[in-house]
C-alpha positions in Angstrom: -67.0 -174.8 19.9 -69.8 -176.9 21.7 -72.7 -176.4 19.0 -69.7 -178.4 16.4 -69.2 -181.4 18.8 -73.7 -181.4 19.3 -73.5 -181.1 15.2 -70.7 -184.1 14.8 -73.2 -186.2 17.6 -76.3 -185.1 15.4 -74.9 -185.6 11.7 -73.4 -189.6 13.1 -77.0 -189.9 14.2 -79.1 -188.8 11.2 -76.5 -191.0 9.3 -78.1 -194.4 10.6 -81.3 -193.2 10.8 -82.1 -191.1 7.4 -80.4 -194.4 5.7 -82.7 -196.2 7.8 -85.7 -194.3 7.0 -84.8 -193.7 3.1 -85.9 -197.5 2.8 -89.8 -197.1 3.7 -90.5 -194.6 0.4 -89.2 -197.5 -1.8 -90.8 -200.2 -0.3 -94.5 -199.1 0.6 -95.6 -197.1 -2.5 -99.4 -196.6 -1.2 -99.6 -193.0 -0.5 -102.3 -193.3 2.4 -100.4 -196.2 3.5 -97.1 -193.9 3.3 -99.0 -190.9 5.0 -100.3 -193.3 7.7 -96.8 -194.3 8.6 -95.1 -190.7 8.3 -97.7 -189.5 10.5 -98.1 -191.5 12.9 -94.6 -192.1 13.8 -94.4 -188.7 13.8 -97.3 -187.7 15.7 -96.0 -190.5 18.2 -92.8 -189.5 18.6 -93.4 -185.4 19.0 -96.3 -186.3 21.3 -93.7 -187.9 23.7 -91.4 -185.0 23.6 -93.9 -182.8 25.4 -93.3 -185.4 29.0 -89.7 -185.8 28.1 -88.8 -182.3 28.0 -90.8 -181.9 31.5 -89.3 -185.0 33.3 -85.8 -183.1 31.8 -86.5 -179.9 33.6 -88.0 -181.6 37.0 -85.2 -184.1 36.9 -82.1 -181.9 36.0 -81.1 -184.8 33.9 -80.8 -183.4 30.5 -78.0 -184.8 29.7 -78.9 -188.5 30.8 -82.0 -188.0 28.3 -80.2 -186.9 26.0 -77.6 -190.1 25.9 -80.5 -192.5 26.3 -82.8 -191.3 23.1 -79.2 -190.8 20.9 -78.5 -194.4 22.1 -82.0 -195.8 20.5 -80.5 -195.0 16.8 -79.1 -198.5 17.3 -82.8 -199.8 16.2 -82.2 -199.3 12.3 -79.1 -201.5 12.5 -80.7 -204.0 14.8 -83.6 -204.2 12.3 -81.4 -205.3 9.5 -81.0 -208.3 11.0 -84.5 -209.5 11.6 -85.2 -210.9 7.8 -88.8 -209.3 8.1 -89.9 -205.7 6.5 -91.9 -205.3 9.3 -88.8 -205.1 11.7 -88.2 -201.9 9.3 -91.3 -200.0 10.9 -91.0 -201.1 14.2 -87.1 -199.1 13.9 -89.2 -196.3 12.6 -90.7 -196.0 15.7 -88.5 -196.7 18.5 -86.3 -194.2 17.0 -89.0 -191.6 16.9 -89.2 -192.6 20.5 -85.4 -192.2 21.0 -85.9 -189.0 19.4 -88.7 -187.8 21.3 -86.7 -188.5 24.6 -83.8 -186.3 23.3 -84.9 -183.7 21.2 -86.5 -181.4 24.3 -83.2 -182.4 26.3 -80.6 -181.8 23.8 -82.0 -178.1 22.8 -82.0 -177.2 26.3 -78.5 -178.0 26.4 -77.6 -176.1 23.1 -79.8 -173.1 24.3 -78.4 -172.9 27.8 -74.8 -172.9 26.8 -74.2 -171.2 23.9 -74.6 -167.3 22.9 -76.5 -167.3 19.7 -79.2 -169.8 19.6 -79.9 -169.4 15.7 -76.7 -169.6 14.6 -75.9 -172.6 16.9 -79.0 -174.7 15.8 -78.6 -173.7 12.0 -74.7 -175.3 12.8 -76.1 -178.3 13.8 -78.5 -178.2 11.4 -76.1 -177.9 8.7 -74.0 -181.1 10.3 -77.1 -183.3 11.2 -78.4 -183.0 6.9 -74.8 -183.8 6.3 -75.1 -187.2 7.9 -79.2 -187.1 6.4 -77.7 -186.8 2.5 -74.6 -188.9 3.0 -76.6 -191.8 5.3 -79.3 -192.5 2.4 -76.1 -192.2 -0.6 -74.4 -194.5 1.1 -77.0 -197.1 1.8 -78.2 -196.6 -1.9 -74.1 -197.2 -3.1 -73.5 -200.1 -0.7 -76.8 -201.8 -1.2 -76.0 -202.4 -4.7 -73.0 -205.2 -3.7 -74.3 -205.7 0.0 -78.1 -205.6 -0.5 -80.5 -203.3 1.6 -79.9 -205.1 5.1 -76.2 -205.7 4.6 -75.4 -202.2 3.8 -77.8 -201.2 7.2 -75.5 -203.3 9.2 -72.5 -201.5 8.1 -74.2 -198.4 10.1 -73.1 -200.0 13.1 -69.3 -198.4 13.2 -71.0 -194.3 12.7 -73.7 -195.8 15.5 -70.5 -196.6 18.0 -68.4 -193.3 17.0 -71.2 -191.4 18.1 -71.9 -193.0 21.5 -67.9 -192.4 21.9 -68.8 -188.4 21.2 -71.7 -188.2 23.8 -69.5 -189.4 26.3 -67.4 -185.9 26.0 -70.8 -184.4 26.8 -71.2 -185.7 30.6 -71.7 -183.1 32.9 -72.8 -180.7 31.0 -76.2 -178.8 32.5 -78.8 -177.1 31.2 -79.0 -173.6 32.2 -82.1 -171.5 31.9 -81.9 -168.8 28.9 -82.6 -165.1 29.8 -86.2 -164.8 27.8 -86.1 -161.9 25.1 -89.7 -162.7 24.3 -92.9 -163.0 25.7 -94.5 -166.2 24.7 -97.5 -167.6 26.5 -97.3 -171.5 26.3 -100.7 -171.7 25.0 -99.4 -169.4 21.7 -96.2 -171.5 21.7 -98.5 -174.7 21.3 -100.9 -172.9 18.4 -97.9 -171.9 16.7 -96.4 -175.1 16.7 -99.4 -177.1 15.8 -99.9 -175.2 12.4 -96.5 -175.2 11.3 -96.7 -178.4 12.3 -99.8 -179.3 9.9 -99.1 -177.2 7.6 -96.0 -178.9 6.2 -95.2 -182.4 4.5 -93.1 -184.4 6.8 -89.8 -185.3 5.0 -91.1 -189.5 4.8 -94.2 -187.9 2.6 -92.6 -185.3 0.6 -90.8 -187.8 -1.5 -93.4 -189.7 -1.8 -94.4 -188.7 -5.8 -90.2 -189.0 -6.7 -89.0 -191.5 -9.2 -86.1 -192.2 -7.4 -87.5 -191.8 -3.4 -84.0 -192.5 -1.9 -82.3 -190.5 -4.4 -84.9 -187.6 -3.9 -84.4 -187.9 0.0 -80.8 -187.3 0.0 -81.7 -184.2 -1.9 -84.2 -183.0 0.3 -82.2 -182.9 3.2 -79.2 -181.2 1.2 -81.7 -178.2 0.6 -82.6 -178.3 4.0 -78.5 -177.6 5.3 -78.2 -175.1 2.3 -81.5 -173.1 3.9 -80.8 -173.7 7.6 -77.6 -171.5 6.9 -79.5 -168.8 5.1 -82.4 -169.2 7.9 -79.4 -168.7 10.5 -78.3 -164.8 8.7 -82.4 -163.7 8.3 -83.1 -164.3 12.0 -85.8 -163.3 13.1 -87.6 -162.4 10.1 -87.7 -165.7 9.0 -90.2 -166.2 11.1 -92.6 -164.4 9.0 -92.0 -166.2 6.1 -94.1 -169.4 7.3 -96.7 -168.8 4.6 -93.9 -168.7 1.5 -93.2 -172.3 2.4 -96.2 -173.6 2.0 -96.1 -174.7 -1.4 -93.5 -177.4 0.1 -96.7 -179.7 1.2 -97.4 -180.1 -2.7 -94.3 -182.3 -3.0 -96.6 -185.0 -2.2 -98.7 -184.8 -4.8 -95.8 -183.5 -7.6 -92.2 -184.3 -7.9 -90.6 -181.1 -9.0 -91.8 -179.2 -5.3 -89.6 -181.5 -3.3 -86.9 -179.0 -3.2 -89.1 -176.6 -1.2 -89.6 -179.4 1.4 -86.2 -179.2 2.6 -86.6 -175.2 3.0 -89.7 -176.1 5.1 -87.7 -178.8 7.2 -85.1 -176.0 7.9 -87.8 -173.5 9.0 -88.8 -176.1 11.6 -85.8 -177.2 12.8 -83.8 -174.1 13.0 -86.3 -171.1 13.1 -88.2 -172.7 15.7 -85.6 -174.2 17.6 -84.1 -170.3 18.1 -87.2 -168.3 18.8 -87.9 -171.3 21.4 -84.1 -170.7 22.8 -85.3 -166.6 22.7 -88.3 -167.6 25.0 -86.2 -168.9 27.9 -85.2 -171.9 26.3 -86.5 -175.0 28.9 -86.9 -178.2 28.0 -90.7 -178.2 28.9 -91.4 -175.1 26.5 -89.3 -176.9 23.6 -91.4 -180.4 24.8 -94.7 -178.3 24.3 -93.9 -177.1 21.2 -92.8 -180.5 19.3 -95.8 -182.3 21.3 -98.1 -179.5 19.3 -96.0 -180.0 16.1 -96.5 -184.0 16.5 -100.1 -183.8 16.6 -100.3 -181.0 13.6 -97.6 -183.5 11.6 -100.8 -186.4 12.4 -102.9 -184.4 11.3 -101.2 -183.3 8.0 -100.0 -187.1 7.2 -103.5 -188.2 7.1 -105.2 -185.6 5.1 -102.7 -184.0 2.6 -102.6 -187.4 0.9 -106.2 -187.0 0.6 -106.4 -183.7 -1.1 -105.9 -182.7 -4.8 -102.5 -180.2 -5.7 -105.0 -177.1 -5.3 -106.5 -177.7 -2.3 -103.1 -179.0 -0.5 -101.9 -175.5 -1.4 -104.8 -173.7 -0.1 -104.6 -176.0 3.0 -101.0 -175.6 3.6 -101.2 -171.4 2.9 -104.0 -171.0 5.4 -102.8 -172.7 8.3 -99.3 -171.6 8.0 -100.6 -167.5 7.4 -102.7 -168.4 10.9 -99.6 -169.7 12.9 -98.0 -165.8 11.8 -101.0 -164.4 14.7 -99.4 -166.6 17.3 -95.9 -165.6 17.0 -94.3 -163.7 20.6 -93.9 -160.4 21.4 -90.8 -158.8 22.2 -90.0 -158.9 26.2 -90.0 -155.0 27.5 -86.4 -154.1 28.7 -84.9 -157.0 27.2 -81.8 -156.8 25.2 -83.0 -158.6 21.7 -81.1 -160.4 19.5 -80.4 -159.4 15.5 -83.1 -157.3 14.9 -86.4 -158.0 17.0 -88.2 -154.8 16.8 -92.0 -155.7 17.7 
């Protein structure tokens, strides 16, 4: 099915680019200097989403934006051969940039084509932390005979295979998404700005682990694990926001880092669907990570800055606040798996 050749494109991606990433934790130990980079790149990155997904919709070229931010994965790689730390965070970027111009794109395609939004993003969900665990384990395994940069340029050959796979995407259109639910675009950017701040970013969250790589490749394991479950309690997992909000203290204390990964699935599956449930357009899913970029800014520079109680407090507010934002269900529309409003 379609949503298994996205999730093969998706896991080959976060494979280069969650080994690639894995690397900053271990080598800037600063945590302002951590949160600084997490959310900036971030914030950048989601920011951009918000044109990209419009320039999608006007253009009709989902597809072609989707090819082009996939294709900017290559940076990681590239950067292991530039004998300078610094190359490292420029890959951080660019492919937060590549991501930014996909993202809006590549959901539209999933939520035009395929019948059951949630269970299609939690697929691909599933796939992509596949690539997220194994891409960090294998740069920690080969790093110890090829060093750091040698094993990065081994990422080259998934990097190719997965340009081969987008090519068996061309020609396929976004089509817009019957809406279910009424969601006003100003709500849909509240929402997403909370959650948004409201959670550690997955760069941060590992930042108080003894073993940062190690931790990361556990994170996103807990994060395919809970995109499945998220998938089955759609959409009342959408109400449970405020239960993850004890995830943000994995910055500050090791043994919450498993909770990040059920935040990071909440995020990328949860919202992805009710998004899909809202008409699904590439502008609407562009506002919403646009919001979520500048609420991911604003976390990365003041959660760092906050003692274990008042992250928690922090993180419980905003996240309970995002609940009063959530969409209403569409009169005379046939709803999926249980909305009820």
């Amino acid at each position: 099915m379609l949503e298994y050749l996205f999730g093969a494109i998706s896991m080959l991606a976060d494979f280069v680019y969650e080994g690639g990433r894995s690397v900053i934790p271990a080598e800037v130990r600063d945590l302002g200097e951590l949160g600084l980079i997490s959310g900036t790149s971030e914030g950048l990155g989601y920011l951009l989403r918000a044109l990209s997904g419009l320039l999608a919709d006007r253009l009709g070229a989902h597809y072609a934006f989707m090819f082009l931010g996939y294709s900017l994965v290559i940076a990681y790689p590239l950067a292991a051969l530039v004998p300078s730390f610094t190359a490292f965070l420029i890959a951080v970027v660019v492919e937060r940039i590549g991501k930014a111009v996909r993202s809006p794109a590549r959901d539209a395609l999933v939520a035009g084509n395929v019948e059951d939004p949630a269970r299609a993003f939690a697929v691909i969900e599933v796939m992509d932390q596949a690539g997220a665990v194994s891409g960090p384990l294998a740069l920690f395994l080969l790093s110890s005979s090829l060093g750091l940069r040698g094993a990065m340029v081994v990422f080259f050959i998934p990097y190719f295979i997965m340009i081969i796979l987008l090519l068996k995407l061309r020609g396929l259109k976004a089509r817009p998404r019957k809406r279910r639910v009424e969601w006003r675009p100003t709500s849909v950017a509240l929402y997403s700005f909370l959650i948004g701040a409201s959670f550690a970013q997955p760069v941060l969250s590992v930042a108080s682990a003894p073993q940062p790589v190690l931790a990361y490749s556990a994170v996103m394991l807990i994060d395919a694990l809970a995109s499945a479950a998220f998938s089955k309690l759609y959409p009342f997992a959408l109400y449970l926001a405020p239960l993850l909000s004890l995830s943000s203290l994995s910055a500050k204390v090791w043994y919450f880092i498993p909770l990040a990964g059920v935040a990071i699935a909440y995020t990328e599956v949860v919202v992805r669907a009710v998004i899909a449930e809202a008409g699904g357009r590439g502008a609407l899913y562009g506002l919403a990570y646009a919001s979520m970029g500048i609420g991911y800014l604003a976390g990365g520079l003041v959660i760092p800055k906050l003692s274990p109680l008042e992250i928690a407090l922090y993180s419980l507010s905003l996240s309970s606040l995002a609940l009063l934002a959530l969409p209403r269900k569409r009169p005379g529309a046939g709803l999926q798996k249980g909305w009820s409003r």
